[in-house]
C-alpha positions in Angstrom: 25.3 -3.3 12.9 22.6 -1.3 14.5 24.2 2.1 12.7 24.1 0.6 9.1 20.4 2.2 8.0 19.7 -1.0 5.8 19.7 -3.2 9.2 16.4 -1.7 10.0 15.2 -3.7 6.8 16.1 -7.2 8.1 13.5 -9.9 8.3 14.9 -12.3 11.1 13.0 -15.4 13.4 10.9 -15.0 16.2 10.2 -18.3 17.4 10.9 -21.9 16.0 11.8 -22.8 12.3 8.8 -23.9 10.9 9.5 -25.6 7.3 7.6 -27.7 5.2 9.5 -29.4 2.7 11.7 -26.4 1.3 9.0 -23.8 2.5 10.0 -21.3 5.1 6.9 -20.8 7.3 8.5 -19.5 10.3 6.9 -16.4 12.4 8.9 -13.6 11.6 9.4 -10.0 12.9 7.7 -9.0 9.4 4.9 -11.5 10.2 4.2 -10.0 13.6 3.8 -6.7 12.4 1.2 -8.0 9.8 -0.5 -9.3 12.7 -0.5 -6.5 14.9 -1.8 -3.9 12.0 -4.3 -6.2 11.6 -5.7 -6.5 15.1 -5.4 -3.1 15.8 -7.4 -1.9 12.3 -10.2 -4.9 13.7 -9.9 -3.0 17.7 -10.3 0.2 16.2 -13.1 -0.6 13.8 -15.0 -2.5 16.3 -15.0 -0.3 18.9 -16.1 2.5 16.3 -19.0 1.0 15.2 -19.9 -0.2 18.7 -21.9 2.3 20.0 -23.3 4.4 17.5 -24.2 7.5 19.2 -25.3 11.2 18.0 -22.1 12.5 19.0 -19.5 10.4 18.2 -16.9 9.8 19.8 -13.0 10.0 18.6 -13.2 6.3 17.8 -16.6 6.4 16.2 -15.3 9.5 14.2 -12.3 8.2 13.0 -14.2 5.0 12.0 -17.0 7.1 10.0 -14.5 9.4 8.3 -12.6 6.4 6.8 -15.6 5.2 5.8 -16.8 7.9 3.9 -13.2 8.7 2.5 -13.0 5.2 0.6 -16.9 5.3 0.0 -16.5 8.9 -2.4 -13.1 7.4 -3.6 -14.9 4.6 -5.1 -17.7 6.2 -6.2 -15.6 9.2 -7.8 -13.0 6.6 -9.2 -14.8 3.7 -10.4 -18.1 4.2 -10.2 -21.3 2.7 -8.6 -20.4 -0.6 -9.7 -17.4 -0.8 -8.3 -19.6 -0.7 -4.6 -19.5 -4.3 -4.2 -15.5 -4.2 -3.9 -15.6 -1.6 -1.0 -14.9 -4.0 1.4 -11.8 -5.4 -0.1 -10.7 -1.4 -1.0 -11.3 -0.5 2.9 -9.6 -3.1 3.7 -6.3 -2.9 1.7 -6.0 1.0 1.8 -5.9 0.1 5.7 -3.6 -2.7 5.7 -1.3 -0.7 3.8 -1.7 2.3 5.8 -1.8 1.0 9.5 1.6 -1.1 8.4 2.9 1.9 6.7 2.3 4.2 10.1 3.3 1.3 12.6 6.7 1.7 10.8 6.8 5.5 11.9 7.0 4.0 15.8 11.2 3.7 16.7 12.5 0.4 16.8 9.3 -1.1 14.4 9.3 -2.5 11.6 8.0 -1.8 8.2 6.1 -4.1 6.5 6.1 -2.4 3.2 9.1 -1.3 3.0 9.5 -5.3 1.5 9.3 -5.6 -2.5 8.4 -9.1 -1.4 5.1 -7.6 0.4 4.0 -5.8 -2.0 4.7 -7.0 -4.8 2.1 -10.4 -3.3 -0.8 -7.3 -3.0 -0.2 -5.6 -6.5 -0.1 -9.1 -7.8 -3.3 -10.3 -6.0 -5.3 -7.4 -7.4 -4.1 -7.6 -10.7 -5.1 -10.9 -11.4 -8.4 -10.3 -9.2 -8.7 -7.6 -11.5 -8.3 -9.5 -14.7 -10.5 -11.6 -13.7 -13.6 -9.3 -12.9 -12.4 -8.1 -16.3 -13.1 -11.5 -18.2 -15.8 -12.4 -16.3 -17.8 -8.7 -17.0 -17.2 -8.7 -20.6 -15.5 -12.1 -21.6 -13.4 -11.7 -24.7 -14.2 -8.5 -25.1 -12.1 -7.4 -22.1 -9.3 -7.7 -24.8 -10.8 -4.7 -26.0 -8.7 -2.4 -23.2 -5.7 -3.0 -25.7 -7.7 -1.4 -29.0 -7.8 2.0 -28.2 -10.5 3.6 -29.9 -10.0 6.2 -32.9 -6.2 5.3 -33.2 -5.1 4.7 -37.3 -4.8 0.7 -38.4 -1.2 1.5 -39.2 -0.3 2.9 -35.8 -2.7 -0.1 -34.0 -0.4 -3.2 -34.2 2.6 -1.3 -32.0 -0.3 0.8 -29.7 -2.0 -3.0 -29.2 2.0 -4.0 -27.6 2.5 -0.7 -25.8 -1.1 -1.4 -24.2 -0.2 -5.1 -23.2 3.0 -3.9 -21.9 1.5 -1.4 -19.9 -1.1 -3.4 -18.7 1.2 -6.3 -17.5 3.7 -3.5 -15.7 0.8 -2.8 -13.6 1.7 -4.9 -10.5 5.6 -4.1 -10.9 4.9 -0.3 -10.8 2.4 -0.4 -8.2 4.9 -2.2 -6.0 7.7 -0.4 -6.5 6.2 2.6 -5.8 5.3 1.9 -2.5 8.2 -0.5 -1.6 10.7 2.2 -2.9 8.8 5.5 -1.2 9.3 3.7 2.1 12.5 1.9 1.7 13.9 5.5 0.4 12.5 7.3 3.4 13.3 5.9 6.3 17.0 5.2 5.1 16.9 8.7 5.0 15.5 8.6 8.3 18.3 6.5 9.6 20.9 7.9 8.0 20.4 12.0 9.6 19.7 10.3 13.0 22.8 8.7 12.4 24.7 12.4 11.9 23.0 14.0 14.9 24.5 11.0 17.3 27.9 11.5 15.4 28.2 15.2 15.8 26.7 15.1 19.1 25.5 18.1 21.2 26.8 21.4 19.1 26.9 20.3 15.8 23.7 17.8 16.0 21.2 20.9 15.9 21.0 21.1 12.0 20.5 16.9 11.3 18.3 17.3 14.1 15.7 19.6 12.6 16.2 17.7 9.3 15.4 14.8 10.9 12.2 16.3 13.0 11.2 17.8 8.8 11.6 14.4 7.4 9.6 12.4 10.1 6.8 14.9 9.5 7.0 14.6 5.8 7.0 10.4 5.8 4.0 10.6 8.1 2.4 11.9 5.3 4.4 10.1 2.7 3.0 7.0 4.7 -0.8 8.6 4.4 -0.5 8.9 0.3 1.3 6.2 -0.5 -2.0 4.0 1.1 -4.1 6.6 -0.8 -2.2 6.2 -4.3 -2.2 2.0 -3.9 -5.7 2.2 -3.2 -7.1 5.0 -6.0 -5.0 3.1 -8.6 -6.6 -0.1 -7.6 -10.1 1.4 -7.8 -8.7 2.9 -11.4 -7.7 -0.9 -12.6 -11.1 -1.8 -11.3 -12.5 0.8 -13.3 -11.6 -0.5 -16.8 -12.5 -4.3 -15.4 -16.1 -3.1 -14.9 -16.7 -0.4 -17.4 -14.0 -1.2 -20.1 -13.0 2.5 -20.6 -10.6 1.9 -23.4 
């Protein structure tokens, strides 16, 4: 079971079944690593800003520098009046990362590599996003769908190609993540699985692929975090300035 690279992927129990009514609620192996990318994104932050000294420290600095990162993302993406969301961008371009890197450790397990998990954030933001958008500019929101200098014979089909692609926006924005992880650690799996196989003399060339790809998803893990979060700053950008 252990060889099949899809069993890394299985949510199972920990603990008793917890159900209300037809509900599920049980603690799950998925859950626990929610829990522990969350505690250590709230051990790391807190220590960080802790002591604030001249010279930081590697805490401190790490701290500051993601800090600053989502601060000019923001600010180059969506603008200043996107500021008041940085707290909620921080906070999901870490989520997304620390789960996406605690799935690098052997033997973890990797939260987004779940449609199910992010699908629940891309939808969250787009109907948060929606409705910033209604409350900032009430009908005229609608707006986003009338792009400007485009011929009224051509406007009735671009209004539908505009709704469509507005309402794909949580499907693509999970998928992408969902399928950039799921894809690369089955890969992961699968050339580990060939250097046990071929064992000592002919494990040498899986080997290196497999040192290549763990290098190459470590950064995969980095800018897929990056992309969810820039694209939600970009949604957020037509909620608050109606670019259209």
């Amino acid at each position: 079971m252990a060889s099949n690279p899809m069993y890394q992927f299985n949510v199972y129990r920990i603990g008793p079944e917890i159900k209300i009514s037809e509900v599920d609620l049980s603690f799950t192996n998925a859950s626990l690593f929610m829990v522990i990318s969350s505690l250590a994104i709230l051990i790391i932050f807190n220590l960080g800003s802790k002591k604030k000294s001249l010279i930081p420290n590697k805490i401190q600095l790490l701290a500051e520098l993601s800090y600053t990162f989502i601060s000019k993302m923001i600010s180059d993406t969506a603008g200043s009046k996107a500021k008041p969301y940085f707290s909620f961008i921080f906070s999901l371009f870490m989520f997304v990362l620390f789960c996406n890197m605690f799935g690098m450790i052997p033997y973890a397990f990797t939260v987004t590599s779940h449609i199910i998990v992010t699908f629940v954030l891309a939808a969250f933001i787009f109907i948060g996003v929606t409705i910033i958008g209604f409350i900032k500019h009430g009908f005229g929101y609608l707006k986003l769908f009338v792009p400007s200098g485009v011929p009224v014979v051509l406007l009735p089909l671009i209004v539908v190609i505009e709704v469509i692609s507005y309402l794909s926006r949580p499907v693509s924005l999970s998928v992408r993540l969902f399928a950039n992880m799921m894809a690369g650690h089955t890969m992961m799996k699968v050339f580990g699985g060939f250097v046990i196989s071929l064992g000592i003399v002919g494990g040498w060339l899986p080997l290196g692929f497999s040192v290549a790809l763990t290098g190459l998803e470590i950064l995969v893990a980095f800018l897929q975090a990056y992309v969810f979060a820039i694209l939600t700053c970009i949604y957020l950008n037509d909620a608050l300035n109606l670019h259209h």
